[in-house]
C-alpha positions in Angstrom: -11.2 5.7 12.1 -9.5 2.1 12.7 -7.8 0.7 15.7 -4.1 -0.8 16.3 -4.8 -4.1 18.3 -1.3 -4.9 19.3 1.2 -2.8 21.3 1.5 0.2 19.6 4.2 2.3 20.8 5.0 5.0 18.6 3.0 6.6 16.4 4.5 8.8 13.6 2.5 12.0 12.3 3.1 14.6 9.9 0.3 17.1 9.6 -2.2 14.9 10.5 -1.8 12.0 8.7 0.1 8.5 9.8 3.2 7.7 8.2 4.4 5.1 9.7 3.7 3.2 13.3 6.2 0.9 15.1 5.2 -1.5 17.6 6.7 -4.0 19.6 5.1 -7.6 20.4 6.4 -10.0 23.1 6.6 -13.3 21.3 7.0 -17.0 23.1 10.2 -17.4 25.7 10.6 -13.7 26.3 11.7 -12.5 23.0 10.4 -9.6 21.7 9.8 -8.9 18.0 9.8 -5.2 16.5 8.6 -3.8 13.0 8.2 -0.6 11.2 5.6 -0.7 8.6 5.6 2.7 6.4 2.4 4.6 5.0 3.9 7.1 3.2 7.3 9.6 3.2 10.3 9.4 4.9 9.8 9.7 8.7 12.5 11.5 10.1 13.1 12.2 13.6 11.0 16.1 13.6 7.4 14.5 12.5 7.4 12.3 15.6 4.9 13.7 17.5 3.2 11.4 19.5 4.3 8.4 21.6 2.0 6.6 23.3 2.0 2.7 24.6 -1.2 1.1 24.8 -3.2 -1.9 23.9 -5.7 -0.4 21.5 -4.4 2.9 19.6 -7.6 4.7 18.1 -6.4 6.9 14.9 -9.3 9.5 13.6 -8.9 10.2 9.9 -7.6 13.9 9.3 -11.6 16.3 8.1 -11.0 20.1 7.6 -15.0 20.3 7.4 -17.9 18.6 5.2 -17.5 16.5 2.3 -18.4 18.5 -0.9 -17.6 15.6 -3.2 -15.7 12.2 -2.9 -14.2 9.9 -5.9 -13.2 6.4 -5.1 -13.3 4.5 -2.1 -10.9 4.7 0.4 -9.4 1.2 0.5 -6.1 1.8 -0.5 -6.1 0.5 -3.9 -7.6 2.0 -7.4 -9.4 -1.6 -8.0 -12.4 0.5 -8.3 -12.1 2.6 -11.2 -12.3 1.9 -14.8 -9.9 -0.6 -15.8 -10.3 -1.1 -19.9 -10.5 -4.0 -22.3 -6.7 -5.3 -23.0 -5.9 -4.6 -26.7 -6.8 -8.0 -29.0 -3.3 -9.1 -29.3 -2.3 -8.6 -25.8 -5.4 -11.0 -24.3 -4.6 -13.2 -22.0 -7.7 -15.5 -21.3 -7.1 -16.6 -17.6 -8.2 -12.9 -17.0 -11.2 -12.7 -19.0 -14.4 -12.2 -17.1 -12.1 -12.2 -14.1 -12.4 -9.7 -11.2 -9.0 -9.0 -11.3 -9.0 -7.5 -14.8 -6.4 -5.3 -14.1 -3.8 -8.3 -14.3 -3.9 -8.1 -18.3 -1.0 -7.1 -20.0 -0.6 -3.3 -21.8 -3.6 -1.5 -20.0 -1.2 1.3 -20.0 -1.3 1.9 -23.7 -5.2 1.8 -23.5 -5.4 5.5 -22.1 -3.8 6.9 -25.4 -6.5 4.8 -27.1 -9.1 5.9 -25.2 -8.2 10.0 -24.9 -6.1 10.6 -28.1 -6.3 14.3 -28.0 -8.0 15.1 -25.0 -7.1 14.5 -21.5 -9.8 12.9 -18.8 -12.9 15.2 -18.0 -14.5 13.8 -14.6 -18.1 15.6 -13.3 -19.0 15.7 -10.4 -22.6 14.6 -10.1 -23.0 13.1 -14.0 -19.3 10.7 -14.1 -19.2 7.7 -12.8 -16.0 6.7 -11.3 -16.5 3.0 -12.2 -17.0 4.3 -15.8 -15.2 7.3 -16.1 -12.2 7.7 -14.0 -9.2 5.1 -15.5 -7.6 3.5 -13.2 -4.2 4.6 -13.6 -3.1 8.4 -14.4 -0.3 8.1 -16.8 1.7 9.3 -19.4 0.6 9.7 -22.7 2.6 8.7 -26.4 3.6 11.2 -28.7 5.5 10.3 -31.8 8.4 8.6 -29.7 8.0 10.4 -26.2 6.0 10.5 -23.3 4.0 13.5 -22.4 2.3 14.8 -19.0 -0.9 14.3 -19.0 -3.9 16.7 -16.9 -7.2 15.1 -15.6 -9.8 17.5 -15.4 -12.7 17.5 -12.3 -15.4 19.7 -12.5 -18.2 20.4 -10.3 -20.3 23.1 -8.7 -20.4 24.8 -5.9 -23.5 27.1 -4.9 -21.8 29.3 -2.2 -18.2 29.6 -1.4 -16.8 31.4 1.7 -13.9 33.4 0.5 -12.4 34.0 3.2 -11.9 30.7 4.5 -9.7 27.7 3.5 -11.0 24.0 1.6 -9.1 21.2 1.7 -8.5 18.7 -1.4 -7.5 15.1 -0.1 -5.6 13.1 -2.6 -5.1 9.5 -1.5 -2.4 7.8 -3.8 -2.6 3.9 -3.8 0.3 3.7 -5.7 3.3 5.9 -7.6 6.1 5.7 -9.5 8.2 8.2 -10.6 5.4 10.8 -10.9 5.2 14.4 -10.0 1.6 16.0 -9.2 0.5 19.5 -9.7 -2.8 20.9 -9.1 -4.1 24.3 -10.0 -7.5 25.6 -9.5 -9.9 27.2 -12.5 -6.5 28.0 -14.0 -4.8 25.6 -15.9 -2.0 28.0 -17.2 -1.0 29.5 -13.6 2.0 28.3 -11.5 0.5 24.8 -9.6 -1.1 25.6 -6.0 0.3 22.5 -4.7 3.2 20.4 -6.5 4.9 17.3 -5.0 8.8 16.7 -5.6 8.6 13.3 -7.7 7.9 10.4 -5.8 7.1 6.5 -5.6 9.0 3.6 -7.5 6.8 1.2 -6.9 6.8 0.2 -10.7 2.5 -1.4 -10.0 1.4 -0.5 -13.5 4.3 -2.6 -15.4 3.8 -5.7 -12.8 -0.2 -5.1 -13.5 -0.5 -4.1 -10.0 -3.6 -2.2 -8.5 -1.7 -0.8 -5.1 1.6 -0.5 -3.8 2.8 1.8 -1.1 0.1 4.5 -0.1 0.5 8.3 -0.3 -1.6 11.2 1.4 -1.4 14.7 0.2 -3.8 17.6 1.9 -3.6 20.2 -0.8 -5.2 23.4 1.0 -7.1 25.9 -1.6 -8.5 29.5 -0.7 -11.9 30.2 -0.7 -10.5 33.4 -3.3 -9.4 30.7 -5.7 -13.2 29.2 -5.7 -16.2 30.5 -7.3 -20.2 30.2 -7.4 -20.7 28.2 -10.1 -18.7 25.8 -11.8 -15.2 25.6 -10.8 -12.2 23.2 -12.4 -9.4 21.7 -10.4 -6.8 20.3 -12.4 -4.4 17.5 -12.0 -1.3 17.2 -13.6 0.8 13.8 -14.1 3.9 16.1 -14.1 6.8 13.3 -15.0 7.0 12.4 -18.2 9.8 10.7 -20.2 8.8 6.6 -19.4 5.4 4.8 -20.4 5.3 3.8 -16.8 5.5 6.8 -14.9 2.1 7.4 -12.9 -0.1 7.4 -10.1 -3.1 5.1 -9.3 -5.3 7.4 -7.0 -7.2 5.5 -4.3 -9.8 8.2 -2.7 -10.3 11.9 -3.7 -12.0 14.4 -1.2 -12.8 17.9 -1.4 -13.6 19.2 2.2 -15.6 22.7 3.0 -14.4 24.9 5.8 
């Protein structure tokens, strides 16, 4: 939940989530000053779906049901996670020991390094996403191309109700030019939930840690789930350019 101090009068939703508000302010001498400021896709005219004036606008956070697992923290930027050690010829020193680590140059090229073969595995319940979850989810070099690459999370679940529908929130701090696809305990199968390619924000070559923020709800059946261990997979779809990617902000897996 947060709160919109100033005159807030129109809000902009689409399923549940706010992409955009526009408020108005009265400024000295009678003028009046207006702004949009954007949270994720286009709005267009058929997702406004509330208008409202008031002093203080009080916005609950979209929840399908309980938590089942989180990664991250939900403060719009992936400064959390794992950012490496900048390869010895790329060091620049005003950045060592520095909390803004993620300022070094060519962290990019650190995931190959890192995962050669193998793409990221993250448990739930054993990783750590300050150890374990790298900080940007990008391409990976082959020969002299740029392949997808698909981040694994497992975890467990000890009863699932078939019957009914979870709900997989993916929080994007930044994007660009990247395509997500996630499939569930089948990593050959068509993707349940794909996004067209979005986001050129271009944070991991300016050695960003957020840009503009994206919200996905990805809804999986309780059929797709199992007692047990379960796998969802996450697919960095675009590849073709070192800099395609996504830095996730906060990942949330919500019971019925």
């Amino acid at each position: 939940m947060f709160e919109i101090d100033t005159l807030a009068n129109m809000i902009y939703l689409q399923k549940g989530h706010i992409l955009a508000w526009h408020y108005q302010e009265n400024q000295d001498h009678g003028k009046e000053k207006s702004r949009d400021i954007n949270f994720g896709p286009e709005v267009i005219p058929e997702v406004i779906l509330w208008k409202h004036q008031t002093r203080n606008a009080r916005i609950e956070p979209p929840r399908s049901g309980p938590t089942l697992w989180e990664i991250g923290i939900p403060d719009r930027t992936a400064a959390e996670f794992f950012v490496p050690d900048p390869r010895p010829e790329y060091v620049n020193r005003l950045f060592i020991n520095h909390p803004e680590k993620y300022r070094q140059y060519g962290l990019w090229e650190r995931y190959a390094d890192l995962y050669p073969k193998e793409d990221l595995v993250y448990r739930v319940g054993v990783s750590d996403y300050k150890r374990d979850w790298f900080f940007a989810h990008v391409t990976r070099k082959v020969g002299n191309s740029f392949e997808p690459t698909t981040w694994r999370i497992i975890f467990r679940l000890n009863f699932v109700e078939t019957s009914r529908t979870y709900t997989l929130r993916l929080a994007i701090a930044a994007a660009h030019y990247a395509r997500l696809e996630v499939r569930v305990n089948n990593p050959n199968g068509e993707p349940h939930f794909t996004t067209v390619a979005f986001g050129d924000g271009n944070v991991i070559a300016r050695h960003g840690i957020h840009g503009l923020q994206w919200n996905f709800d990805v809804r999986i059946e309780g059929r797709l789930l199992r007692r047990g261990e379960n796998t969802i997979y996450l697919t960095q779809a675009k590849g073709g350019h070192v800099f395609n990617g996504v830095m996730y902000d906060y990942l949330r897996l919500e019971g019925p």
